[in-house]
C-alpha positions as CSV (number, residue, x, y, z in Angstrom):
1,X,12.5,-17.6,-2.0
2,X,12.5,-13.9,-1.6
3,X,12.6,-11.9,-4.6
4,X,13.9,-8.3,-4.7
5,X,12.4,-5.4,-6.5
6,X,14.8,-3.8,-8.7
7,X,14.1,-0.3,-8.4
8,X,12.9,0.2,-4.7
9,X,17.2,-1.7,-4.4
10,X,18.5,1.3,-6.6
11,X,16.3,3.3,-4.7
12,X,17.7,2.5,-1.2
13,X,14.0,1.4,-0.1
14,X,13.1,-1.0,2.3
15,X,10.2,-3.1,1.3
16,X,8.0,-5.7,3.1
17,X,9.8,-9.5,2.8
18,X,7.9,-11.0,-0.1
19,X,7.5,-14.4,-2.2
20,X,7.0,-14.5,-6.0
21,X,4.0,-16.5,-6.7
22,X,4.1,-18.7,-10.0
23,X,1.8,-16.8,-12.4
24,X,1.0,-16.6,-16.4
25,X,0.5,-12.6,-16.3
26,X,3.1,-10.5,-18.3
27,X,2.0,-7.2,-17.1
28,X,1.9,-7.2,-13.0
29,X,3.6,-9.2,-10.8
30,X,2.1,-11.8,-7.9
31,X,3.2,-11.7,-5.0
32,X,2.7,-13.3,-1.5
33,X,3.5,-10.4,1.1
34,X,4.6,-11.7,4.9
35,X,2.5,-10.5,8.1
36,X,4.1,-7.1,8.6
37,X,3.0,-3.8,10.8
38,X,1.8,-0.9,8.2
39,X,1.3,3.1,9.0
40,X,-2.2,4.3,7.7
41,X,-4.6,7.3,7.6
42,X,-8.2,7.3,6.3
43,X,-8.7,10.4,4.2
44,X,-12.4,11.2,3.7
45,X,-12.5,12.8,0.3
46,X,-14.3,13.0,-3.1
47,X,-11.0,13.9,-4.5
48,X,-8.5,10.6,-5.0
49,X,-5.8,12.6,-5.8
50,X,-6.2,15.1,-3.0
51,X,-6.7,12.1,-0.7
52,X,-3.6,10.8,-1.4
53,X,-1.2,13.8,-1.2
54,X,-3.2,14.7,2.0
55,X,-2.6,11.1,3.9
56,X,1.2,10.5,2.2
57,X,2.1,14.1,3.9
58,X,0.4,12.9,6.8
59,X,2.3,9.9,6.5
60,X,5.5,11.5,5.4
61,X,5.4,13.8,8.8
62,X,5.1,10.6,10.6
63,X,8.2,9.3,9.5
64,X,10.0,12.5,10.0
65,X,9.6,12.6,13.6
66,X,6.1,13.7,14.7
67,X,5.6,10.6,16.5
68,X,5.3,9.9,20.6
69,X,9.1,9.1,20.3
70,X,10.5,12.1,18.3
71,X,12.2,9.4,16.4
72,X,13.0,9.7,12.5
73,X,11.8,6.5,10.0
74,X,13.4,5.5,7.4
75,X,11.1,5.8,3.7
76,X,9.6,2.3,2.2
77,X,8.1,1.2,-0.7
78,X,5.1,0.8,-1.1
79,X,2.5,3.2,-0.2
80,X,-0.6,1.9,-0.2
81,X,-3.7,2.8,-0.8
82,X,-7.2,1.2,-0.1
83,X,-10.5,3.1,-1.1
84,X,-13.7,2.3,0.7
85,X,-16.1,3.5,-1.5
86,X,-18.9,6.0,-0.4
87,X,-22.9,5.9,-0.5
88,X,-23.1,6.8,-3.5
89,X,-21.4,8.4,-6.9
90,X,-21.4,11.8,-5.0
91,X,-20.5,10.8,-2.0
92,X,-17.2,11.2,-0.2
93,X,-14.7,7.6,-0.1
94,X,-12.4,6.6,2.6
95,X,-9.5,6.7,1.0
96,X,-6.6,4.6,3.2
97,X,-3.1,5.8,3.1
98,X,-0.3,3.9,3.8
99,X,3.5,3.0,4.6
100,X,5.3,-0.4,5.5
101,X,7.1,0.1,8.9
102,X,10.6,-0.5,8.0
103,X,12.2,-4.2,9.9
104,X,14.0,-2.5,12.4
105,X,11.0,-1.2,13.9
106,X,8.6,-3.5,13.3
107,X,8.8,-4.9,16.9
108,X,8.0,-1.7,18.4
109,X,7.1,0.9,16.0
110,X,6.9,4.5,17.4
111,X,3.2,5.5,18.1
112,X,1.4,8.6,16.0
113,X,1.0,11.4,17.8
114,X,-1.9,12.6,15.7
115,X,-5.0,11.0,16.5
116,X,-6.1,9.6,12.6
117,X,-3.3,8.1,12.1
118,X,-2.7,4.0,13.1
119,X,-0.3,1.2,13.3
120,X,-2.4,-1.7,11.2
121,X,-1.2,-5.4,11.7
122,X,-1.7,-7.1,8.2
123,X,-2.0,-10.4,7.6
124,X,-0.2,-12.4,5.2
125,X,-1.5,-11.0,1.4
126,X,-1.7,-11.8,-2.0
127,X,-0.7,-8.8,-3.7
128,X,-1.2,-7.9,-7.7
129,X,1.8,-5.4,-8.7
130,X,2.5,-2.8,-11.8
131,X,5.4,-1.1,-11.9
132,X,5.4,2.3,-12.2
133,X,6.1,4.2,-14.9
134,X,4.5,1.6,-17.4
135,X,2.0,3.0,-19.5
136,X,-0.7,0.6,-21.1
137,X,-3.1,2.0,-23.4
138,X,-6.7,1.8,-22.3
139,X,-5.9,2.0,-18.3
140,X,-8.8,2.5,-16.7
141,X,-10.3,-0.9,-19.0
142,X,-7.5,-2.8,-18.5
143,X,-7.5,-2.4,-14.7
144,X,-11.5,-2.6,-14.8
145,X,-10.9,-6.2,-16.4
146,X,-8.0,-7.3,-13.9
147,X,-10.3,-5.9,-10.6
148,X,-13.4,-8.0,-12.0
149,X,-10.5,-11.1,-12.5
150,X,-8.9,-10.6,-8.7
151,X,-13.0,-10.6,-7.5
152,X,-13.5,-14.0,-9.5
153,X,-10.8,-15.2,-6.5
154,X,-11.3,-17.8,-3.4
155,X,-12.9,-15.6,-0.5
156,X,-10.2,-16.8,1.4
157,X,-7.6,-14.9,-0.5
158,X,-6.6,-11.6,1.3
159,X,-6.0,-10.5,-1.9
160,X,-4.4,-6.3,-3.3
161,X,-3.6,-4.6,-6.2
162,X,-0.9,-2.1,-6.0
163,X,-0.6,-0.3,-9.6
């Protein structure tokens, strides 16, 4: 059964077709995401933060038109974002950006015109949800203890934490 999130509805947002998966957590959400076709950017950076304004604007600009078709995209929820991390603790991370490509054009999605920027085929996930907005005490812990939890999982899990 597909299960609608609350706020990205009151928010007009489109977001990938999903599945609630049966779980004993109170503060994230499982959920089963379907196959779908995602807009990314890898943003080489020692800065998270910078990373991610740089690749949603990216991203955003995308969306807006500067694609081979000219064509505008509607805004979905949610970005992503993956880090790859570097060599070492003062090395720069690949930090990927990115945006489910709403239904209508998942078929045929327009094609970036900028060179770092790709349409990614995912396969069908297991992603680990906060909301945002939530504030829990002790953050970085708490996400430290659910991370070392999600890596305790089957190999053959494709497995995300969105949060």
């Amino acid at each position: 059964m597909l299960k609608p999130n609350k706020q990205a509805l009151a928010s007009g947002l489109e977001l990938p077709k999903w599945t609630a998966v049966p779980s004993q957590a109170s503060d994230y959400e499982v959920r089963q995401y379907e196959p779908a076709k995602w807009v990314a950017t890898p943003i080489k950076s020692m800065d998270y933060d910078s990373a991610i304004s740089t690749g949603f604007m990216k991203l955003f600009n995308y969306i807006q038109g500067k694609n081979e078709k000219g064509m505008k995209i509607e805004m979905t929820a949610p970005v992503t974002c993956h880090v790859e991390p570097g060599a070492g603790p003062f090395c720069e991370s690949t930090i990927t950006v990115s945006f489910y490509i709403p239904s209508d054009h998942q078929a045929d999605p327009p094609k970036p015109s900028e060179s770092d920027i790709f349409i990614e085929n995912r396969p069908e996930m297991i992603v680990f949800v906060r909301f945002p907005g939530e504030v829990v005490a002790g953050c970085h812990k708490h996400s430290t203890l659910r991370v070392q939890a999600l890596m305790q999982l089957p190999k053959e899990h494709n497995c995300n934490f969105l949060g």
